[in-house]
C-alpha positions as CSV (number, residue, x, y, z in Angstrom):
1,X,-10.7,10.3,26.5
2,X,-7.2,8.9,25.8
3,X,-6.5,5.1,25.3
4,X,-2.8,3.3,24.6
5,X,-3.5,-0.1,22.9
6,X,-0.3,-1.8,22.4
7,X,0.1,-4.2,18.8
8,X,-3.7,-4.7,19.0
9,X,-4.3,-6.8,16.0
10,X,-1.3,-8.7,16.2
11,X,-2.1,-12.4,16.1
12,X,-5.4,-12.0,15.4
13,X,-7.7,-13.9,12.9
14,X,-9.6,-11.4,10.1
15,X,-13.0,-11.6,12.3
16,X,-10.5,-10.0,15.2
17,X,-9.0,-7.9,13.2
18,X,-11.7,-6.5,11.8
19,X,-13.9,-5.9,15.2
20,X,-10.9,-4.0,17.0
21,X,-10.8,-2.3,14.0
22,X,-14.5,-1.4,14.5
23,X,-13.7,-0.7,18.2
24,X,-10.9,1.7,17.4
25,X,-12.8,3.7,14.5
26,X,-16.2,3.6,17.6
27,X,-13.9,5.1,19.7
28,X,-12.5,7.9,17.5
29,X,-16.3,8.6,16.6
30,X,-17.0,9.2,20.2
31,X,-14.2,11.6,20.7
32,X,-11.7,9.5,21.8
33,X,-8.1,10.0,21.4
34,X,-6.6,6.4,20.4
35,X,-2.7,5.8,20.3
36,X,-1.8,2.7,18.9
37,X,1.5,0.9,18.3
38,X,1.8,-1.9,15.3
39,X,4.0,-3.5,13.1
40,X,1.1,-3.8,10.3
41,X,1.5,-0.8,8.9
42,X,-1.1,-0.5,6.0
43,X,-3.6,-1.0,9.5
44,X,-1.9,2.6,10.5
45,X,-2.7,3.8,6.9
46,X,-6.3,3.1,7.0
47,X,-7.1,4.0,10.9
48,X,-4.9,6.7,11.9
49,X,-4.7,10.5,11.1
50,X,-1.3,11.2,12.7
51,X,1.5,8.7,13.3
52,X,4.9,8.9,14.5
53,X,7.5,6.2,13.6
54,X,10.3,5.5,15.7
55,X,14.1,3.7,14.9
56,X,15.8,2.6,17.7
57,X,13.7,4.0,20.2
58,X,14.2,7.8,18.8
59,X,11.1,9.6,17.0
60,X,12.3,10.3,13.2
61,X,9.2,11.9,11.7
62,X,5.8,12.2,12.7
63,X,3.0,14.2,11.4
64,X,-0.5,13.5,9.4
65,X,-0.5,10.7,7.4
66,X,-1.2,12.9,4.4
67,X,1.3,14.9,4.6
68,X,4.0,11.8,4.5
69,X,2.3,9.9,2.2
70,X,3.5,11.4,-2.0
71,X,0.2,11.0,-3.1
72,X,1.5,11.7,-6.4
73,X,0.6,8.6,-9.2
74,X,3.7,6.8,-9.3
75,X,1.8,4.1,-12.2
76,X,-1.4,2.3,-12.9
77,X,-2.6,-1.2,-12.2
78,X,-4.4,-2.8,-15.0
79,X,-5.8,-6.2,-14.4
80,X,-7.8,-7.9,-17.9
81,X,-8.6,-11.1,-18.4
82,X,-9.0,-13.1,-22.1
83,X,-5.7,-11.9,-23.9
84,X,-4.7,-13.4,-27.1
85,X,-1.1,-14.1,-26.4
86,X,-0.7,-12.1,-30.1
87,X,-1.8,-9.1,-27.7
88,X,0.1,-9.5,-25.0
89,X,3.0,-9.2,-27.1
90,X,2.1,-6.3,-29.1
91,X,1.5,-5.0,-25.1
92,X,6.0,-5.7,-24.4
93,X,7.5,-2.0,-24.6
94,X,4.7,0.1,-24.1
95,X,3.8,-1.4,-20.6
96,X,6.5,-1.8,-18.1
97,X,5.3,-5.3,-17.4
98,X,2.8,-8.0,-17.8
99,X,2.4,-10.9,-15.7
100,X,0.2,-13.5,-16.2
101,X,-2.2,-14.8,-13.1
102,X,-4.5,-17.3,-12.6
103,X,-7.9,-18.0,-14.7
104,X,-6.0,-16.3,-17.8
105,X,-6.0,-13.0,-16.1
106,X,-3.0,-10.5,-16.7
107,X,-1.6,-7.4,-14.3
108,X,-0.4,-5.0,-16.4
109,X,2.3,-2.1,-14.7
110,X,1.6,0.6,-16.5
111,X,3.6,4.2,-16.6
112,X,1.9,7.2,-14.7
113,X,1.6,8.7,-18.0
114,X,0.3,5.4,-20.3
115,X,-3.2,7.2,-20.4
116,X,-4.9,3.8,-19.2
117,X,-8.4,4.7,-21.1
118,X,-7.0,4.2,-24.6
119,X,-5.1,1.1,-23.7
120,X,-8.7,-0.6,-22.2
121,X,-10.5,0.2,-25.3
122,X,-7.9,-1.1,-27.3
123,X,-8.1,-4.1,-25.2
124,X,-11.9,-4.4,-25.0
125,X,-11.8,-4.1,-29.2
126,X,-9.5,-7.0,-29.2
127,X,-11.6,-9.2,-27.1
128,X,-10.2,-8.8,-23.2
129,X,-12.0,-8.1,-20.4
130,X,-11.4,-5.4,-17.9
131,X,-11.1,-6.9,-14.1
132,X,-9.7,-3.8,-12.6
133,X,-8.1,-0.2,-12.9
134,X,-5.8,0.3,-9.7
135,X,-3.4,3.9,-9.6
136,X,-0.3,3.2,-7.6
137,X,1.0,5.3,-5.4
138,X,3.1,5.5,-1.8
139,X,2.2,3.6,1.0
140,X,2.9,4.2,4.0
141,X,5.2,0.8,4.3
142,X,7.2,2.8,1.7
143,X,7.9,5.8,3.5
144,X,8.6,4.0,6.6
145,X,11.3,2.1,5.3
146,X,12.9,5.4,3.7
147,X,12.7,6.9,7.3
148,X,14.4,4.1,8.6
149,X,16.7,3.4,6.1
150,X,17.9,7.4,6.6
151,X,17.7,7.1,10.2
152,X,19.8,4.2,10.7
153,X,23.4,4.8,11.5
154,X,25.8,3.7,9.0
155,X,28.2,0.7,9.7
156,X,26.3,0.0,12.7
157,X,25.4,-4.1,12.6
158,X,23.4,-3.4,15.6
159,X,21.4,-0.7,13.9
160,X,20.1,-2.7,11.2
161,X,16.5,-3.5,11.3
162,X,15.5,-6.9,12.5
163,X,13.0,-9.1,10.4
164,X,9.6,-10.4,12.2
């Protein structure tokens, strides 16, 4: 009914990964009640329904992952591919970014507000392709390191968090 699994994917190739992945989602299914600890937290995102998240061995904040998670649209990902570089520079000021990727693909940041639909079309009528259409919002990395960072005792070397 209850199992403790401690960092389980850590270290592990993707095939791993992905079947304790499958065991953990299996066991949920069956009823079971799974508590896991890991470092990877966008695996927490995806697998959990509750976490807790502790600083220096004290619980901070804990609750459903919904409920910590602003779901609110914080931007829009746009990725398009065969942009005249005429285009792309029409594109500086109304998007917050462009960068340019491989294969002459772009990512475009776009405001919460850019209205995304008229900006493809645009696009489309002046040749690009459309790749992809991502909203941004919180994960639950972000929050984490805003529970810490509040957490954390000020002036306190020993308090800061430690890298790997």
């Amino acid at each position: 009914e209850l199992v403790f699994l401690d960092e389980p994917m850590s270290g592990l190739d993707p095939i791993g990964r992905s079947h304790v992945r499958d065991l953990i989602l299996q066991l949920r299914q069956r009823g079971c009640t799974v508590f896991f600890s890991s470092h990877i937290l966008s695996d927490a995102e995806s697998l959990c329904s509750r976490v807790g998240i502790m600083v220096q061995g004290r619980l901070v904040s804990s609750g459903r992952v919904s409920d910590m998670i602003a779901f609110e649209l914080k931007g829009w990902e746009l990725v398009v591919s065969g942009v005249a570089d005429e285009v792309s520079q029409r594109l500086q000021g109304r998007v917050r970014s462009i960068t340019a990727l491989k294969h002459g693909r772009f990512t475009l940041d776009l405001a919460p507000d850019a209205e995304p639909e008229k900006l493809i079309a645009e696009l489309r009528a002046a040749g690009a392709d459309l790749v992809s259409l991502n909203p941004v919002r919180e994960t639950l990395e972000q929050y984490f390191v805003k529970q810490v960072t509040a957490a954390r005792p000020r002036g306190n070397p020993a308090a800061e968090p430690r890298q790997g």
